[in-house]
mmJSON file of the N, C-alpha and C atoms, coordinates in Angstrom:
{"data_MODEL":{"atom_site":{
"group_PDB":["ATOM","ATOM","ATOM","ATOM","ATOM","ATOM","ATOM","ATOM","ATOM","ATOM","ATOM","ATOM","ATOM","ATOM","ATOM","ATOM","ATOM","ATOM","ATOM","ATOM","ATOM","ATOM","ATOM","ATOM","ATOM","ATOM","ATOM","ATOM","ATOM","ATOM","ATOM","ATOM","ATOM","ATOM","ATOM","ATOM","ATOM","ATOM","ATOM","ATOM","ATOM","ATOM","ATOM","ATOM","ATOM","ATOM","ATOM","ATOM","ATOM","ATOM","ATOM","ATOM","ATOM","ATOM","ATOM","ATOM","ATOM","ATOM","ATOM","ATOM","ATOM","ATOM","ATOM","ATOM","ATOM","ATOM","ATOM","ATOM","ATOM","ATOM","ATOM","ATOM","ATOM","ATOM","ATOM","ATOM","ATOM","ATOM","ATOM","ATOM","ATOM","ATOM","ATOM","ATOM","ATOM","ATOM","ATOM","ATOM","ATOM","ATOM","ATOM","ATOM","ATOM","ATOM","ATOM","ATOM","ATOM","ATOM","ATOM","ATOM","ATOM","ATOM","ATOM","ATOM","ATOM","ATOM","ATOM","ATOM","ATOM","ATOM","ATOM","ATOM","ATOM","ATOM","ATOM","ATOM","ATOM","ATOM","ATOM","ATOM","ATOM","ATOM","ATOM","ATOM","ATOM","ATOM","ATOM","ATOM","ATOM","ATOM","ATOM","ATOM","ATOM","ATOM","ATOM","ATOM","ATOM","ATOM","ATOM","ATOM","ATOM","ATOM","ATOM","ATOM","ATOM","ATOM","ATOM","ATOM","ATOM","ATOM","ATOM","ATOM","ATOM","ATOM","ATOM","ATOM","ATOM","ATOM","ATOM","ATOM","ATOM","ATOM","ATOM","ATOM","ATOM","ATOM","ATOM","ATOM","ATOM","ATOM","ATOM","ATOM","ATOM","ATOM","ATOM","ATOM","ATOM","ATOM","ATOM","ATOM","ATOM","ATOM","ATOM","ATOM","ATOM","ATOM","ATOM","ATOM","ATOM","ATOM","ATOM","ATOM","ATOM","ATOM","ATOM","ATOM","ATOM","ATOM","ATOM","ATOM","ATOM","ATOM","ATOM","ATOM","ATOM","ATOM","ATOM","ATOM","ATOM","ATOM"],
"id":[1,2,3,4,5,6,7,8,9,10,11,12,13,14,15,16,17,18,19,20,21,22,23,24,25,26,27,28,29,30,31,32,33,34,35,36,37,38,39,40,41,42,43,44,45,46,47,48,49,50,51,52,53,54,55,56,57,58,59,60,61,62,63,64,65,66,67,68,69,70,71,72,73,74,75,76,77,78,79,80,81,82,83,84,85,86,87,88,89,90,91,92,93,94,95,96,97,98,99,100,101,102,103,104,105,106,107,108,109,110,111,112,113,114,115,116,117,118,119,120,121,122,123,124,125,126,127,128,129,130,131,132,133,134,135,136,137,138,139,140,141,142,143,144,145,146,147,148,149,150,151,152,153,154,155,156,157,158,159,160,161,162,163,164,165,166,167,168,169,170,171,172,173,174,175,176,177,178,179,180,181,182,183,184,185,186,187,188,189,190,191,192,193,194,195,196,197,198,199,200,201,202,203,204,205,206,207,208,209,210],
"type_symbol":["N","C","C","N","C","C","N","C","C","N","C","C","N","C","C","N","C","C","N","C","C","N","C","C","N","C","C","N","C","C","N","C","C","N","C","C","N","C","C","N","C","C","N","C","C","N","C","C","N","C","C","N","C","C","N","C","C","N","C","C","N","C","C","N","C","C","N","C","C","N","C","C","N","C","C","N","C","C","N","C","C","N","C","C","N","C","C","N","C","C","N","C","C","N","C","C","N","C","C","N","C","C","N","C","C","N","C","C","N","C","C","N","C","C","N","C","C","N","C","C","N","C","C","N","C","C","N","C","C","N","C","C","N","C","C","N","C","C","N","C","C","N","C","C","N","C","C","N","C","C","N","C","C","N","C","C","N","C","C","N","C","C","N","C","C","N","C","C","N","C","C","N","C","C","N","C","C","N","C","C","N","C","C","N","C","C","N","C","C","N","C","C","N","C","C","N","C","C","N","C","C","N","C","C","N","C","C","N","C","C"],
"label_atom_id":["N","CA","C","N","CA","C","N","CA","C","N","CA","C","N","CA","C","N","CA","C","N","CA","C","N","CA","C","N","CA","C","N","CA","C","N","CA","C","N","CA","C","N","CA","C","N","CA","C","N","CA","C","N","CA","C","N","CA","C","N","CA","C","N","CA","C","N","CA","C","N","CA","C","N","CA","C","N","CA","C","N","CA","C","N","CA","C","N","CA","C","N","CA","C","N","CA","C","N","CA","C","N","CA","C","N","CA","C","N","CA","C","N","CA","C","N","CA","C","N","CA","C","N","CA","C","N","CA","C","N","CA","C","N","CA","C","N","CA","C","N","CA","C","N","CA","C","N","CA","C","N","CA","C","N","CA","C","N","CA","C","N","CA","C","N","CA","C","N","CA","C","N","CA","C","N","CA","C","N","CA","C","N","CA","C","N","CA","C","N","CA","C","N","CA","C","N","CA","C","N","CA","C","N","CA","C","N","CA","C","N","CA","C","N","CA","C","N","CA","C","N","CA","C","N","CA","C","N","CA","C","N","CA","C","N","CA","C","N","CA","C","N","CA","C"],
"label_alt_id":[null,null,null,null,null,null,null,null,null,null,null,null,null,null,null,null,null,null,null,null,null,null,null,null,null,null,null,null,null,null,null,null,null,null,null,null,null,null,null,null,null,null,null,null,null,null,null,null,null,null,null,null,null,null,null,null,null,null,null,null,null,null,null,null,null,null,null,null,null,null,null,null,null,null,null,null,null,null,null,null,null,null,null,null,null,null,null,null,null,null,null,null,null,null,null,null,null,null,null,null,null,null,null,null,null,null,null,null,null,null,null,null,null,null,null,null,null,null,null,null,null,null,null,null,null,null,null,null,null,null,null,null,null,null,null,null,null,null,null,null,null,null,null,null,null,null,null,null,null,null,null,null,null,null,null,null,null,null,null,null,null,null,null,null,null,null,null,null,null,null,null,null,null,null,null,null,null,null,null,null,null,null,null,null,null,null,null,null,null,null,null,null,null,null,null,null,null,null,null,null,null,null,null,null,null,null,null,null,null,null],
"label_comp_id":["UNK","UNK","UNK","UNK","UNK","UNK","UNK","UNK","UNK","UNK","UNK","UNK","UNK","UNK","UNK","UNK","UNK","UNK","UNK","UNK","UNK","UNK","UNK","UNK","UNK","UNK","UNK","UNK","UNK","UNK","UNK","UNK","UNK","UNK","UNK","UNK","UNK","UNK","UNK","UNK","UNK","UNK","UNK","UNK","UNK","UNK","UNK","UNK","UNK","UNK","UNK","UNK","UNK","UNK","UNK","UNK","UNK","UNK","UNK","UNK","UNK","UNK","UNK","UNK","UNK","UNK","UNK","UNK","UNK","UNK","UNK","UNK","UNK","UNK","UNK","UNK","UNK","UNK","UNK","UNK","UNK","UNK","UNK","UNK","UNK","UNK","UNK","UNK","UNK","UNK","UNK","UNK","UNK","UNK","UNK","UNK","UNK","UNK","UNK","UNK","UNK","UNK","UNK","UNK","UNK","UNK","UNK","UNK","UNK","UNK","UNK","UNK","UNK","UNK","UNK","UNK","UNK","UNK","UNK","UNK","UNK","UNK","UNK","UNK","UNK","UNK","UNK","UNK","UNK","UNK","UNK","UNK","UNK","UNK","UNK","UNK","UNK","UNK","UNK","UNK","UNK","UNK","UNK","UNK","UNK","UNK","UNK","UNK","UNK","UNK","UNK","UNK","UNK","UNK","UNK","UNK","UNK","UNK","UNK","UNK","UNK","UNK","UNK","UNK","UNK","UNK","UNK","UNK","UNK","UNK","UNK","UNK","UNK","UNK","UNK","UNK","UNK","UNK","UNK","UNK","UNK","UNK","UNK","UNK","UNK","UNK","UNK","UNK","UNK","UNK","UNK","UNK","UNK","UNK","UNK","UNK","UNK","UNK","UNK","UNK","UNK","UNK","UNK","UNK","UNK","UNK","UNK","UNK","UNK","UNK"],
"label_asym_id":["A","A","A","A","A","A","A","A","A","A","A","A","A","A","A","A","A","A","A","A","A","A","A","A","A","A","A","A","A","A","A","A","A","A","A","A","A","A","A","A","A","A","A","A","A","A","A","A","A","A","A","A","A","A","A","A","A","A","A","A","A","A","A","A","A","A","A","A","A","A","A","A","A","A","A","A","A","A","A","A","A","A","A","A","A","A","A","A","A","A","A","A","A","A","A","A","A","A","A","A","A","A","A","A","A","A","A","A","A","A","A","A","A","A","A","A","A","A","A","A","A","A","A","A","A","A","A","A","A","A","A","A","A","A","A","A","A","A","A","A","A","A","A","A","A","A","A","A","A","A","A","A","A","A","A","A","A","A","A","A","A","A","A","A","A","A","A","A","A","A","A","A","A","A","A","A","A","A","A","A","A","A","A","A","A","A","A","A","A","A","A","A","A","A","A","A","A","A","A","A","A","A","A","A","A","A","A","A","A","A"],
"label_entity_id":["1","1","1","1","1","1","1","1","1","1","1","1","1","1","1","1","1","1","1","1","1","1","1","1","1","1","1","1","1","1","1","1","1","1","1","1","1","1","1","1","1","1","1","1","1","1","1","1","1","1","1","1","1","1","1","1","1","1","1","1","1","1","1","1","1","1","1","1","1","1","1","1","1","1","1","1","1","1","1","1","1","1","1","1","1","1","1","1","1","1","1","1","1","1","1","1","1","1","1","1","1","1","1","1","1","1","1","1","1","1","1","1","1","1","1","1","1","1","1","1","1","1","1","1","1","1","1","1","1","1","1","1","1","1","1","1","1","1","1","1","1","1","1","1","1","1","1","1","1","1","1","1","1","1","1","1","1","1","1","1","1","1","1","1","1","1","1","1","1","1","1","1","1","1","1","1","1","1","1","1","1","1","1","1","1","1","1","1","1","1","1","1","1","1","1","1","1","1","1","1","1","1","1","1","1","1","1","1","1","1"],
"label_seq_id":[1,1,1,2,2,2,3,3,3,4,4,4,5,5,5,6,6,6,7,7,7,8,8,8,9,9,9,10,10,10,11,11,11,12,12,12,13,13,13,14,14,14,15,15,15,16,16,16,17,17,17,18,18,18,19,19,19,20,20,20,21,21,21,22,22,22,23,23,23,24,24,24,25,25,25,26,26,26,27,27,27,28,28,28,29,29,29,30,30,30,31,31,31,32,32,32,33,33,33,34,34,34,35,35,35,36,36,36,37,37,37,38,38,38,39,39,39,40,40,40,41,41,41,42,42,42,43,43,43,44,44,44,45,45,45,46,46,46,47,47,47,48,48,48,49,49,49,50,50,50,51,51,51,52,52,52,53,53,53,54,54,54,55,55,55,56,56,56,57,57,57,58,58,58,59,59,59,60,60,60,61,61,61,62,62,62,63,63,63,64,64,64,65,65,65,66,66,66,67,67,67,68,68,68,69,69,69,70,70,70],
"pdbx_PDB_ins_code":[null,null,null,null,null,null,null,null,null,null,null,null,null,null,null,null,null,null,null,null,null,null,null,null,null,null,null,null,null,null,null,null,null,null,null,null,null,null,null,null,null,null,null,null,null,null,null,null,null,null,null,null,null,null,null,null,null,null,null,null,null,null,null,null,null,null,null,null,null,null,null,null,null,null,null,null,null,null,null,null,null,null,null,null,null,null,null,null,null,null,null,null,null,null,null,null,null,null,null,null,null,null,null,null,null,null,null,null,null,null,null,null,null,null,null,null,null,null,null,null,null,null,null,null,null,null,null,null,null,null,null,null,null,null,null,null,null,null,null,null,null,null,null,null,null,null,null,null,null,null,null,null,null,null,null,null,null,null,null,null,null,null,null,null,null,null,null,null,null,null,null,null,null,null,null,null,null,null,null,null,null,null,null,null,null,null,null,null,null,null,null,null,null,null,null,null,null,null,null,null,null,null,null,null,null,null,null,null,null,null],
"Cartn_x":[18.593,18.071,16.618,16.384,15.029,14.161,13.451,12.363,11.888,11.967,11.16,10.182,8.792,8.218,8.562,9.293,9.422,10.903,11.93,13.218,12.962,13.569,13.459,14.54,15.009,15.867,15.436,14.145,13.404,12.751,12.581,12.335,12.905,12.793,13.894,12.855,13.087,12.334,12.74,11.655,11.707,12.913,14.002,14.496,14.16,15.328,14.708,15.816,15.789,16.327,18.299,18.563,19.871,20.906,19.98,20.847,21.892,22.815,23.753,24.501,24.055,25.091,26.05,27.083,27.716,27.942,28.508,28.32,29.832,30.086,30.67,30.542,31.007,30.638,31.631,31.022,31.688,30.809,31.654,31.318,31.085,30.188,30.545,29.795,29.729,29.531,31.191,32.066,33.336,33.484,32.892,32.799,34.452,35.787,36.727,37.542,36.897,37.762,36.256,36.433,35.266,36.064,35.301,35.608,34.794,34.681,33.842,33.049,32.248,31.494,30.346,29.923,28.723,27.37,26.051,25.147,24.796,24.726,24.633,23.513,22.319,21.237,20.447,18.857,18.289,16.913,16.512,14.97,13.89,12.882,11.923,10.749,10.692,9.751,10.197,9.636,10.054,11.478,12.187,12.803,13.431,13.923,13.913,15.55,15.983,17.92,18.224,19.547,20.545,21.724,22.543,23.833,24.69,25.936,26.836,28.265,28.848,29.977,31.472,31.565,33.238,33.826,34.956,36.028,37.104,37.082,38.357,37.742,36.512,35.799,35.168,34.942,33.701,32.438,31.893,29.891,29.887,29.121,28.193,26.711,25.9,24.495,24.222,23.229,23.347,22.785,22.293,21.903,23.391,24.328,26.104,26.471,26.499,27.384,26.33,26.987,26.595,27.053,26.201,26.772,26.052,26.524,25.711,26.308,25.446,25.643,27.139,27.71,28.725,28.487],
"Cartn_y":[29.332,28.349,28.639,27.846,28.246,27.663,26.992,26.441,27.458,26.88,27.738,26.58,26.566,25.852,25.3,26.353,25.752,25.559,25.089,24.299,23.443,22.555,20.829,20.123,18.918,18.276,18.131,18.028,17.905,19.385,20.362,21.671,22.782,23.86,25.09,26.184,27.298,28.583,28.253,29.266,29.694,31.166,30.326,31.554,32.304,33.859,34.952,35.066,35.977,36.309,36.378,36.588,36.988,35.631,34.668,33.095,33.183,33.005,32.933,33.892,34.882,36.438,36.613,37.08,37.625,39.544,39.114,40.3,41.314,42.409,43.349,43.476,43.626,43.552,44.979,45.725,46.459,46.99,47.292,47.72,49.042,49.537,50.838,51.96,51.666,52.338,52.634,52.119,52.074,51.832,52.043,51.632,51.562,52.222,52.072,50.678,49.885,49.098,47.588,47.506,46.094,44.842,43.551,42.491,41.455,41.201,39.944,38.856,38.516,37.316,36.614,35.983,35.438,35.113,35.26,34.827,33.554,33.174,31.323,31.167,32.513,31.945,33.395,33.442,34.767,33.833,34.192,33.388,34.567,34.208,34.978,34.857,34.16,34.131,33.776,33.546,33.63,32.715,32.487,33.864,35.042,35.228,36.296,36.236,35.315,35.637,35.361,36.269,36.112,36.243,35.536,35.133,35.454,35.888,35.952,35.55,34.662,33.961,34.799,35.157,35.755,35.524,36.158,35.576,35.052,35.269,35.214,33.672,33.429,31.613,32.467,33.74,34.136,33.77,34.246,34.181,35.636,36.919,37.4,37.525,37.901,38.223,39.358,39.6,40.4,41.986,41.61,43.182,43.186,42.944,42.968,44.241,44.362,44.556,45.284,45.968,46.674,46.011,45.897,45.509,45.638,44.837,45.873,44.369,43.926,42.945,43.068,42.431,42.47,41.978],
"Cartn_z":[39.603,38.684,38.414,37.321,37.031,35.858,35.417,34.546,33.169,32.265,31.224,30.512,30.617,29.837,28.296,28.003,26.092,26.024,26.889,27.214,27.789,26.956,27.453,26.691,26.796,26.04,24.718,24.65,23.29,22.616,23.54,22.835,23.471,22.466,22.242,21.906,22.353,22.013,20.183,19.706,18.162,18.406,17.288,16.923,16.413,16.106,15.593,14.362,13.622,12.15,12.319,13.792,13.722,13.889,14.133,14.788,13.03,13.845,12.833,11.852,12.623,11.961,12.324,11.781,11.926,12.419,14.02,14.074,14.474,14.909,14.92,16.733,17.889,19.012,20.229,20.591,21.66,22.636,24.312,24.876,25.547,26.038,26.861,25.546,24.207,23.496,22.651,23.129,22.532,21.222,19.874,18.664,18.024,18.792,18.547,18.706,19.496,20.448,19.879,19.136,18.909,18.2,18.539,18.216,17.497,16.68,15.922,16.467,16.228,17.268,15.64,16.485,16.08,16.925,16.743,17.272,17.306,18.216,18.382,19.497,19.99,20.443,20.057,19.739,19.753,19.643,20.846,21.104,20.53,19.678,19.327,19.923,21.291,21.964,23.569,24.517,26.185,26.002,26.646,27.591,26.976,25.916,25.256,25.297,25.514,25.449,24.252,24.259,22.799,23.62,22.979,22.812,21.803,21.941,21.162,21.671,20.665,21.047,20.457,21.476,20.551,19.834,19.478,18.358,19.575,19.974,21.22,21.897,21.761,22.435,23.682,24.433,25.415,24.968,25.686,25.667,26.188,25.404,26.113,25.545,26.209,26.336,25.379,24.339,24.159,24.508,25.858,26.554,27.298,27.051,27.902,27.007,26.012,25.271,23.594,22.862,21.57,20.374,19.504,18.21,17.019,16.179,14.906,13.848,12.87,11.663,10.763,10.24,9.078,7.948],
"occupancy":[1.0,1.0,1.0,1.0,1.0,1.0,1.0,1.0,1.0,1.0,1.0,1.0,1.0,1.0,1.0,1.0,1.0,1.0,1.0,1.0,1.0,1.0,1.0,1.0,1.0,1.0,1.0,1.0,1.0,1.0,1.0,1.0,1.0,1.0,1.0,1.0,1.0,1.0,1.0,1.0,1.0,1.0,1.0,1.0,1.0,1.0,1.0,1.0,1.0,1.0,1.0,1.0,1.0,1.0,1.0,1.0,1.0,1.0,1.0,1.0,1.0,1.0,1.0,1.0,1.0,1.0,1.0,1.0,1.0,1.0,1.0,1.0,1.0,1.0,1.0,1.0,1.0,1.0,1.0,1.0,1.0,1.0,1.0,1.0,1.0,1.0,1.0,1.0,1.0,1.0,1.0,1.0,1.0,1.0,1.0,1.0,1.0,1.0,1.0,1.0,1.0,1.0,1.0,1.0,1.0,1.0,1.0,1.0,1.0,1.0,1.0,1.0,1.0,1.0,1.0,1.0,1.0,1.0,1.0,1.0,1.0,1.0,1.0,1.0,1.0,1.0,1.0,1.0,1.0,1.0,1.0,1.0,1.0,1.0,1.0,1.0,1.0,1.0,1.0,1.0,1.0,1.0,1.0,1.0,1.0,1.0,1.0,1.0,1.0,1.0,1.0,1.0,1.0,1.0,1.0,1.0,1.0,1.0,1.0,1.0,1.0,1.0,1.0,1.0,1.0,1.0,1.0,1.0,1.0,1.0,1.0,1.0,1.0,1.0,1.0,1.0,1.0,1.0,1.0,1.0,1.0,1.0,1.0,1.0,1.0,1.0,1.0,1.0,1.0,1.0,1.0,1.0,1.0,1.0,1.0,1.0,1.0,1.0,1.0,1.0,1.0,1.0,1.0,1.0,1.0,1.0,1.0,1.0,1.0,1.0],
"B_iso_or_equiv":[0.0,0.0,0.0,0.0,0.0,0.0,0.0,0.0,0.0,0.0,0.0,0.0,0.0,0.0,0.0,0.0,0.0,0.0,0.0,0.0,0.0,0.0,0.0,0.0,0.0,0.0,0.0,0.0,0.0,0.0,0.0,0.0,0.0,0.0,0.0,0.0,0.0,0.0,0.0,0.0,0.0,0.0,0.0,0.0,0.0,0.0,0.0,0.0,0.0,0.0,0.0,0.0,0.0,0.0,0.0,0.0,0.0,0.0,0.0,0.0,0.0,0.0,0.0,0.0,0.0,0.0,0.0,0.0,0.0,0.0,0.0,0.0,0.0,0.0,0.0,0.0,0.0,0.0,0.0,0.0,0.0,0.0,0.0,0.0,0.0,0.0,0.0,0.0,0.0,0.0,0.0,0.0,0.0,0.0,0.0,0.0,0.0,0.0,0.0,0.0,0.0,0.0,0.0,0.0,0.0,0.0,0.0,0.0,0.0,0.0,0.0,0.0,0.0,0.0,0.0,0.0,0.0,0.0,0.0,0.0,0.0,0.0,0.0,0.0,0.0,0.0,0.0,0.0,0.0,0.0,0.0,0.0,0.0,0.0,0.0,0.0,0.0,0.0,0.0,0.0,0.0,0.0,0.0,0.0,0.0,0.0,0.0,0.0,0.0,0.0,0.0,0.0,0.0,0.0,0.0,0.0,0.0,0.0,0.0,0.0,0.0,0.0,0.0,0.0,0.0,0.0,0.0,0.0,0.0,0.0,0.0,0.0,0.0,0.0,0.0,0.0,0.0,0.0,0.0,0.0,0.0,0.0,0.0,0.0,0.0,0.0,0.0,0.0,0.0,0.0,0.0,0.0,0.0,0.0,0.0,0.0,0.0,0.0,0.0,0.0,0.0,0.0,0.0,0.0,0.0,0.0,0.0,0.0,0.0,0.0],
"pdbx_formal_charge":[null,null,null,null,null,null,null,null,null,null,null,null,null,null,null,null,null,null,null,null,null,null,null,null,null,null,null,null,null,null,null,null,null,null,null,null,null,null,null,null,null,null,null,null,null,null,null,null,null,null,null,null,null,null,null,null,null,null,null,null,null,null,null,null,null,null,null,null,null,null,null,null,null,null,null,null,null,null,null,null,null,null,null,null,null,null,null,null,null,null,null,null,null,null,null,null,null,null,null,null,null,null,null,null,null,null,null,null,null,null,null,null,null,null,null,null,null,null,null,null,null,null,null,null,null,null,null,null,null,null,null,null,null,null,null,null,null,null,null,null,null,null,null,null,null,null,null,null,null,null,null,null,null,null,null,null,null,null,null,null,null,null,null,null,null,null,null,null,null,null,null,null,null,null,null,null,null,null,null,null,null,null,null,null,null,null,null,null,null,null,null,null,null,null,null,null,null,null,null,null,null,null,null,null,null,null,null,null,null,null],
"auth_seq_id":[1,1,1,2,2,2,3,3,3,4,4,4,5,5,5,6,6,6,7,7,7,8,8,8,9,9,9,10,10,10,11,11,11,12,12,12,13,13,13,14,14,14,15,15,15,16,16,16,17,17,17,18,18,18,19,19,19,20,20,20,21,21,21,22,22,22,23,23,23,24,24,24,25,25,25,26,26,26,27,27,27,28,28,28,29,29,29,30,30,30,31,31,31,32,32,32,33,33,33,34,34,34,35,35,35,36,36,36,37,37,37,38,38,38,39,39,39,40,40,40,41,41,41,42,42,42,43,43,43,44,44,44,45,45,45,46,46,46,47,47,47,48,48,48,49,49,49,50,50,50,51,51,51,52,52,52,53,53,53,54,54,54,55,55,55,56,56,56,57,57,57,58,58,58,59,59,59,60,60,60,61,61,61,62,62,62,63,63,63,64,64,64,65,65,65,66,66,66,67,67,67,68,68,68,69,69,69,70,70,70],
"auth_comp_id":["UNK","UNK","UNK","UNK","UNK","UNK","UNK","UNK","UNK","UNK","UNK","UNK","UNK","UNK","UNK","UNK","UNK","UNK","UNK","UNK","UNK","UNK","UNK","UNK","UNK","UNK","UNK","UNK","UNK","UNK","UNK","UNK","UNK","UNK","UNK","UNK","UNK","UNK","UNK","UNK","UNK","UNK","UNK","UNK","UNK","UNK","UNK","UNK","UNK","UNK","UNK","UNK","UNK","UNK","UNK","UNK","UNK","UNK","UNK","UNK","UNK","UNK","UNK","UNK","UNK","UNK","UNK","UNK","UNK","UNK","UNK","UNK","UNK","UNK","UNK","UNK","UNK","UNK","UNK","UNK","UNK","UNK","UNK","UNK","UNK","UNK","UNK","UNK","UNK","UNK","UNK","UNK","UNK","UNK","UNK","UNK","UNK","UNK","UNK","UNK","UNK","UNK","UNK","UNK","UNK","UNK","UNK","UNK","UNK","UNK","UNK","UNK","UNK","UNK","UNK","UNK","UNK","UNK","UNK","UNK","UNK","UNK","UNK","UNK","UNK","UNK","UNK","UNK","UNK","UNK","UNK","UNK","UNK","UNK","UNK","UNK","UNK","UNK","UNK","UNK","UNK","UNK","UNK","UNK","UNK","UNK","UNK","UNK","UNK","UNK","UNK","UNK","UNK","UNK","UNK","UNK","UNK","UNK","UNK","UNK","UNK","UNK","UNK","UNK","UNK","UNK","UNK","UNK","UNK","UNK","UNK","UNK","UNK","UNK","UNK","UNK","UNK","UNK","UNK","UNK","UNK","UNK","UNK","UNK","UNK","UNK","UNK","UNK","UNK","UNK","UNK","UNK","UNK","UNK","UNK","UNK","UNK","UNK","UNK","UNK","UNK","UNK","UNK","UNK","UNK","UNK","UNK","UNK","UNK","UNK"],
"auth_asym_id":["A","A","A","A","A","A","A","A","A","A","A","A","A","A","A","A","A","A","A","A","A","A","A","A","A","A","A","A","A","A","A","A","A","A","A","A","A","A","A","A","A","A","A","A","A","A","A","A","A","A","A","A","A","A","A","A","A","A","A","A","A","A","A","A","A","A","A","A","A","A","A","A","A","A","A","A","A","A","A","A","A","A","A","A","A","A","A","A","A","A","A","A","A","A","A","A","A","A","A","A","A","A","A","A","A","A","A","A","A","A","A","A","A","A","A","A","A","A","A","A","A","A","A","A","A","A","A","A","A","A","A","A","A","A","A","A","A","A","A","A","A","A","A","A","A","A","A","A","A","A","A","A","A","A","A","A","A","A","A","A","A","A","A","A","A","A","A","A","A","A","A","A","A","A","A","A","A","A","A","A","A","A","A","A","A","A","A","A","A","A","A","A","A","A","A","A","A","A","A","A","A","A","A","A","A","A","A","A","A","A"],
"auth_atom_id":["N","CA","C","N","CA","C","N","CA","C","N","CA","C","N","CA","C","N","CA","C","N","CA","C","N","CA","C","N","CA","C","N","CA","C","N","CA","C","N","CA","C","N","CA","C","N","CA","C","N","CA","C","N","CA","C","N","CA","C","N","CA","C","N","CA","C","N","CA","C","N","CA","C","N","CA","C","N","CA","C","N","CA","C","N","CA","C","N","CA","C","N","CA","C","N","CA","C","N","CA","C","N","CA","C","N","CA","C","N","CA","C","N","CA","C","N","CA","C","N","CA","C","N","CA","C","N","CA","C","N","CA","C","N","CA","C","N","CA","C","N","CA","C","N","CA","C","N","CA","C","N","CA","C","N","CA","C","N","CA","C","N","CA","C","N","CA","C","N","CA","C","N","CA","C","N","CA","C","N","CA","C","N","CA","C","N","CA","C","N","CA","C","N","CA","C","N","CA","C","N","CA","C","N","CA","C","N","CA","C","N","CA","C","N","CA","C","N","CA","C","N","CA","C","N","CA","C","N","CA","C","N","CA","C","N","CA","C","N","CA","C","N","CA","C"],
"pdbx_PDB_model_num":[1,1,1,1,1,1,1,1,1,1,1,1,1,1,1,1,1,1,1,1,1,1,1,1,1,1,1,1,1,1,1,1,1,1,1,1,1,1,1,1,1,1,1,1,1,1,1,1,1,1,1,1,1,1,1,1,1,1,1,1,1,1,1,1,1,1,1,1,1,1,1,1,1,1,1,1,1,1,1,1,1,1,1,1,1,1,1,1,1,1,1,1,1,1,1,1,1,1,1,1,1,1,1,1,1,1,1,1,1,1,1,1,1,1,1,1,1,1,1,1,1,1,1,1,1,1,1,1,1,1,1,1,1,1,1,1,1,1,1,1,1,1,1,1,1,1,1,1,1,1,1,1,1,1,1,1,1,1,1,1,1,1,1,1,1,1,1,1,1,1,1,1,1,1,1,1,1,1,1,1,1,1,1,1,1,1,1,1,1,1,1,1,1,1,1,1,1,1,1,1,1,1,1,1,1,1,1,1,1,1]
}}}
């Protein structure tokens, strides 16, 4: 567990340009084997996480995994 000054019930990091793309998603470098998602977190300032939500209903991170816009 752990604290971030700019998360609170009332505040949220500033997003970055990708919240809400649509993206293209694989692992390993596997560009054969990918699945659709969307971005549903990309902080443009501390802590620096992004999120992407599957097509399938997962979560990964996006240092998990490779992807690229649609």
């Amino acid at each position: 567990m752990g604290c971030q000054s700019n998360i609170a019930i009332d505040i949220f990091p500033k997003q970055g340009s990708m919240l809400g793309k649509r993206v293209m998603v694989c692992f390993h470098f596997n560009t054969r084997l990918t699945i659709g998602g969307e971005v549903v977190r990309d902080d443009a300032e501390k802590p620096h996480v992004g999120i992407i939500r599957l097509d399938d209903g997962r979560y990964v991170l996006m240092t998990e995994c490779q992807f690229n816009t649609i």
